[in-house]
Steps between C-alpha positions, in 0.01 A plus 500: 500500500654845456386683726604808712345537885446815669403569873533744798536338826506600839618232674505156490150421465294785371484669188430886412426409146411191326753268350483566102617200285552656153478274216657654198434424120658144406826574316530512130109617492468858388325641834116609503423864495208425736538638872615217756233241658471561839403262737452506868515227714402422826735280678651365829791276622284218509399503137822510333476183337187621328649829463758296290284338275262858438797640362609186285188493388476856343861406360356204267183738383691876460504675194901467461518863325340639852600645788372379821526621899393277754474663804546246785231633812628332806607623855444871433534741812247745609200239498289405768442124432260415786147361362714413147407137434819501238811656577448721171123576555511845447834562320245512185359872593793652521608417110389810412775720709770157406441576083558872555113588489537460078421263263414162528563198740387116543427406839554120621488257787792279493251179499492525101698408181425673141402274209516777278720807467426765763527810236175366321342613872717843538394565150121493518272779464384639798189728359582737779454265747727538884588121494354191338477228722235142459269613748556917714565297819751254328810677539779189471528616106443869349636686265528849644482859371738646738457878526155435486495237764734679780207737602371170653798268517836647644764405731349709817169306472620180447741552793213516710160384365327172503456318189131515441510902551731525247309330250137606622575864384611417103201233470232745549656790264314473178740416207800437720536133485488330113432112489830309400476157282441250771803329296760735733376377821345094437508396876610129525231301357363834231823377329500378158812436330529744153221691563602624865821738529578480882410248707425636886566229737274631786422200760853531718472129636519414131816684370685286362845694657345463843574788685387494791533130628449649863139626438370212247464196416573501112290314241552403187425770181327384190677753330812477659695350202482839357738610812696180501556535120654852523698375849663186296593720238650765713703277692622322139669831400598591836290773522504722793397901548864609629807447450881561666463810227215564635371380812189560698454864689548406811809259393729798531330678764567187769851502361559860580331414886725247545811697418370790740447241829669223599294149414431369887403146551870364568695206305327281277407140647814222372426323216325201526706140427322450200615803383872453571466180374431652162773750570775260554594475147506889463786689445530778761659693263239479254214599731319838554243555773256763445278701751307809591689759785709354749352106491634189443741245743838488596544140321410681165850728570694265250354545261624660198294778475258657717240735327270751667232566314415843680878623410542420182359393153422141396835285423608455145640135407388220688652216816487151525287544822338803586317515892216771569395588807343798691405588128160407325280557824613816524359551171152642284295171392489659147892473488549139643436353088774685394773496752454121543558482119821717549621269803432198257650670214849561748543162599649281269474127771305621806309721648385494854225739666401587878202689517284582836151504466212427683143491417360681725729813427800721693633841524851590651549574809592843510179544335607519146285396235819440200516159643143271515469078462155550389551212228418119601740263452295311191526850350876486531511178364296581190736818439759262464359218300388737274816669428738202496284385199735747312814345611483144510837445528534657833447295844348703756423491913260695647410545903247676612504637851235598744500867593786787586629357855414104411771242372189251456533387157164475334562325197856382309455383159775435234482444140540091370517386150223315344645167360413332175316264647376584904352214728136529485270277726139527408286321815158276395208512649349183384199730306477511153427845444750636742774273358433612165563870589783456692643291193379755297705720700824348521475397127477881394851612678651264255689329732525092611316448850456203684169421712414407861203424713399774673382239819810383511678549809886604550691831548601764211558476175866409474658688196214635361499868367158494430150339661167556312146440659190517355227343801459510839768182628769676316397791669470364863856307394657790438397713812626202665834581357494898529410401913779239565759697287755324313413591127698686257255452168268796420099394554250565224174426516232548191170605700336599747733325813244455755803578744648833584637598180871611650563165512559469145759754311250522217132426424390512178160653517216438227201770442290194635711469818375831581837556698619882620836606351794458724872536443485084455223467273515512127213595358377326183222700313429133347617187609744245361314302234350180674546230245911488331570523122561115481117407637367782261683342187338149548161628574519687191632250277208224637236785410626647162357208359132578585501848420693556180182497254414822722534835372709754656531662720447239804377650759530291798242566807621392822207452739493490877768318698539770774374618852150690353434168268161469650431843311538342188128369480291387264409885439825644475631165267231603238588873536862411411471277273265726290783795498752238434304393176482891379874529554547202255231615283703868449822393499406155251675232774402284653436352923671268703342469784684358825290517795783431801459112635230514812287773288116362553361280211173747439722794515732334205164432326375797507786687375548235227133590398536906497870481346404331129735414220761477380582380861709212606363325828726304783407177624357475833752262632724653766856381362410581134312896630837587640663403192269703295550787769893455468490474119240829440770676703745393267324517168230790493563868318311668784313464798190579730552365849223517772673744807480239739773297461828641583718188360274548155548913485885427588567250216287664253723842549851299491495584125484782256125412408202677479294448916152599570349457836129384568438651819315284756322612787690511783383179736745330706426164530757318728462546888173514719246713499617661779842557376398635150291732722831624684695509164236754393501694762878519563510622074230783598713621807823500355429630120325827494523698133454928490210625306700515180549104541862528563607325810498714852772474728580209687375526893566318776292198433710461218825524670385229824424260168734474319747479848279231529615336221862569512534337814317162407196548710261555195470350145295617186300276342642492131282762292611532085295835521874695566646350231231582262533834602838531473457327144265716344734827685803378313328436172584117550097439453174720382168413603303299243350715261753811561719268245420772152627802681719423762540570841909519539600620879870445478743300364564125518688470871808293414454086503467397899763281388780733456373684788558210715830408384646887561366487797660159662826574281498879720407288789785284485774766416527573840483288822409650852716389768 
């Protein structure tokens, strides 16, 4: 990014003036005569992963012959914050005094990423309107005509008045507030991919950069692959806002505090063993260790070079070793992506890291406020991962302390290399279905794996890197292990666990599983495909046979199989079956119909009846129905699949072909009456939606549950009506009849299966110990 950064600051924390990130034209494109796009936008510390990923995203939709200013709104002074439900609430009213009280400015919350170039909003016509905005209350994106504006909105009136005051005033002046294109401010599920241009994710215990994981409980996003896209592709280049040519505001301003007071907090706590283990081989000579002020330990006094950050400039060259300490908590969050990528970049063998932290935050002593562990150890961990991606070459050790004054080591973890070929256990459970996901599982990280009883008794794994679950022995097996100690192989189950889920070092969670996100669970936004490539082939070569007089396109209808099959009546059969037969009428194909083994005999009838010909029928038998079910999955063109089947939805989407969804009532049909009851009960209390539809804010009903569930006293009953959701949000699926124009949300998320395998590859790179 080129980019040149601006800012006053006071001191260490707050601001006078907001940050401006200045994006000039792309080189070798003849610059734009049109006035810079600026955009405001309301920020904190917490946010500044999404504050990454707004900026990257106006970088991949800018006019390259433009000029844009992005002025960063976070931790200004003069404000009084109390009643703010953000900590940028009201930074918005005081744009007009920020821009100069001329010309034009965007305004918006950090919680958003631009599908389409920003200067199509800063150029619209205004027809002498104050500010466009989607609604006069809906302030979280304008456009904003500032001279005209500041007679309402300035920096004195902000400073002091609540929200709703400052917006009550401009929403009764006739004229002063224009409608904008609801396509600049689509909140979460308003979204539709090509026709929406920013996509506002609103519900905060859905955002899919979680943060605040003190105040909620996060959820799952339909549209969160729209986020997760941008992230992946940000963190492919290497993409971060500053740089050591220019770092965050505050970067230097800590610097400059540290060289005007000496850093208190005494010597450094000694290495741990694991660490001078992996220094033993170092040359002393060809070490540097780097800190902020006056830190770091008498044992680091050999070493070649010892660097203070707050005294001088970044090194030039690099050391065999280099050792940090006293450095990156002393440090903005904003600038942790880049120095880590400049401590990676100096170390050409090792690099080790001591960091204090602490989650529940610390200030100094003296009473300073250029020194705070605010960040949690998992945080710290992350930052790391993250950036040694970039340098695989390069072994690393990190420790992570707890607190100024404390020598209690929260966390040591060190960097490992993946081998060729790693030990993975997978553990049976002597169930089909469970053993054929947890085979499903091991089969997709492309490694060997041996197997095991799960009811088997002995001690730990011996020599195993990896142990997979997928039911509730393994589970109970491995608890077992976490309790007794012993084991050195990473857990991972695929499921819900049933147990707490920090036993396990990852869960892989389906939409079905209806899990809460954690730092452990991988979310799948559709699940690995239930039946492999080699079952699919067979199936399809013993049906070709019987359907290859058919014209095509086959359309293959997979019918019931799931939790809500006792919605698929005699009714809702003859309902399908007729829309089925008007797809193959329009399109000239041609129906396979493969009603899932178990489905009722009347119901098959009845759909048989409604569907007509051309149609190809299964036989009733069980062994030869799953066949037919295996090989339509193989064979057909396209497919309509009845939402209640999870298994059926998952396989159908594995491919590149066409999905529609018949939607079934929703009817749970496993349990009592008494606990269906409860299930419907707990779904009202916990899921609440605004009057716009979009989801409200999570309370604290939603918070006890899903604590409930992380710590194995409470399981959901399976329910495919997440996935479909997430299906149809990610344009995986339409609903049946939607096929001719198309109801795209967002991209294709990547294939669970190379999700998976990133994930247990990161997951092994690095051993705790």
């Amino acid at each position: 990014m080129t980019a040149l950064i601006e800012a006053t600051v006071n001191n260490a924390d707050e601001r006078t003036h907001p940050t401006v990130v200045r994006l000039s034209p792309l080189p070798g494109v003849a610059p734009s005569n049109a006035p810079p796009v600026r955009i405001f936008l309301g920020t904190e510390d917490a946010q500044y992963k999404a504050e990454r990923i707004f900026l990257y995203s106006i970088e991949q939709v800018r006019d390259p012959a433009r000029a844009y200013e992005i002025h960063l709104m976070k931790n200004l002074a003069g404000f009084n914050r109390r009643w703010w439900r953000t900590g940028f609430t009201n930074y918005r009213f005081a744009i007009p005094d920020f821009a100069g009280r001329r010309g034009r400015a965007i305004y918006n919350d950090v919680d958003q990423v631009y599908t389409a170039d920003p200067a199509l909003l800063f150029d619209l016509d205004m027809e002498d309107h104050g500010y466009l905005a989607v609604s006069p209350a809906d302030t979280s994106v304008m456009l904003i005509d500032c001279q005209r504006m500041a007679r309402w909105w300035n920096r004195a009136a902000a400073s002091r008045r609540h929200k709703h005051r400052l917006t009550r005033g401009p929403a009764r002046e006739p004229g002063l507030w224009g409608a904008l294109d609801p396509g600049w401010n689509a909140r979460d599920g308003e979204y539709i991919e090509g026709r929406s241009m920013l996509l506002h994710f609103t519900a905060l215990h859905t955002q899919p950069w979680q943060p605040a994981p003190d105040r909620y409980s996060y959820r799952p996003h339909p549209l969160g692959e729209v986020w997760h896209r941008l992230k992946r592709a940000a963190d492919e280049q290497g993409y971060t806002v500053f740089t050591a040519e220019h770092p965050g505001p505050g970067y230097h301003a800590l610097l400059a505090a540290h060289r005007a007071r000496a850093a208190p907090g005494g010597a450094s706590p000694p290495w741990s063993d694991a660490a001078r283990h992996r220094l033993r081989d170092v040359d002393p000579g060809d070490c540097w260790q780097i800190s902020v002020g006056s830190g770091g330990s008498d044992e680091d006094a050999a070493c070649h070079r010892r660097i203070d950050l707050a005294s001088e400039h970044w090194p030039r060259g690099a050391a065999d070793a280099v050792l940090v300490r006293d450095c990156l908590e002393r440090l903005p969050a904003e600038d942790i992506p880049w120095v880590l990528g400049e401590l990676f970049g100096r170390a050409r063998r090792l690099l080790c890291i001591a960091v204090r932290c602490g989650p529940g935050g610390h200030t100094l002593a003296d009473g300073s406020n250029i020194h705070q562990c605010r960040r949690p150890p998992d945080w710290w961990r992350e930052q790391v991962l993250a950036a040694a991606r970039h340098a695989p070459r390069v072994d690393w050790h990190l420790e992570l302390y707890a607190g100024i004054d404390s020598d209690r080591r929260l966390v040591r973890c060190t960097s490992r290399a993946v081998g060729t070929d790693p030990c993975v256990l997978l553990l049976l459970e002597d169930d089909a279905p469970a053993d054929a996901a947890g085979r499903r599982l091991a089969e997709v990280l492309g490694w060997s794996w041996r197997e095991q009883a799960a009811a088997e008794d002995g001690g730990a794994p011996d020599g195993a890197d990896l142990v997979l679950t997928a039911g509730p022995r393994g589970t109970r097996r491995a608890r077992h292990w976490r309790r007794v100690g012993g084991i050195d192989a990473r857990l991972v189950h695929l499921g819900p666990p049933g147990v707490p889920m920090a036993v396990f070092d990852l869960v892989i969670s389906r939409p079905q599983d209806q899990l809460p996100i954690r730092d452990n669970v991988q979310y799948l936004a559709r699940p690995l495909s239930p039946v492999d490539a080699g079952t699919l082939a067979d199936a399809g070569q013993r049906l070709r046979p019987a359907i290859e007089s058919l014209p095509r396109p086959w359309i293959g209808v997979l019918a019931g199989g799931g939790d809500l099959s006792s919605a698929l009546d005699g009714d809702s059969a003859r309902e399908l079956g007729r829309q089925a037969r008007e797809q193959a009428h329009a399109l000239g194909g041609s129906l396979i119909i493969a009603p899932f083994p178990g489905v009722r005999p009347d119901v098959i009838d009845a759909l048989h009846s409604a569907a007509g010909e051309p149609m190809y029928r299964s036989d009733p038998d069980a062994a030869e129905a799953s066949a037919s079910y295996h090989g339509c999955l193989a064979l057909a063109d396209r497919f309509i699949v009845t939402g209640d089947s999870a298994d059926a939805l998952a396989a159908a989407c594995a491919g590149d072909r066409p999905v529609a969804v018949f939607e079934l009532a929703p009817r749970l049909d496993s349990g009592s009456r008494w606990a269906r009851s409860c299930q419907w009960l707990l779904d009202r209390s916990i899921r609440h939606t605004s009057h716009r539809g979009t989801p409200r804010q999570q309370d604290w009903r939603g918070r006890i549950h899903d604590w409930l569930i992380t710590s194995g006293r409470m399981t959901r009953t399976h329910d495919p009506r997440p996935l479909l959701e997430s299906c149809l949000a990610s344009g995986l699926a339409t609903r049946l009849g939607d096929e001719t124009t198309g109801d795209p949300r967002a991209p294709a998320p990547p294939p669970p299966d190379k999700l998976v395998r990133r994930r247990i590859r990161r997951l092994l790179s690095y051993q705790c110990i």
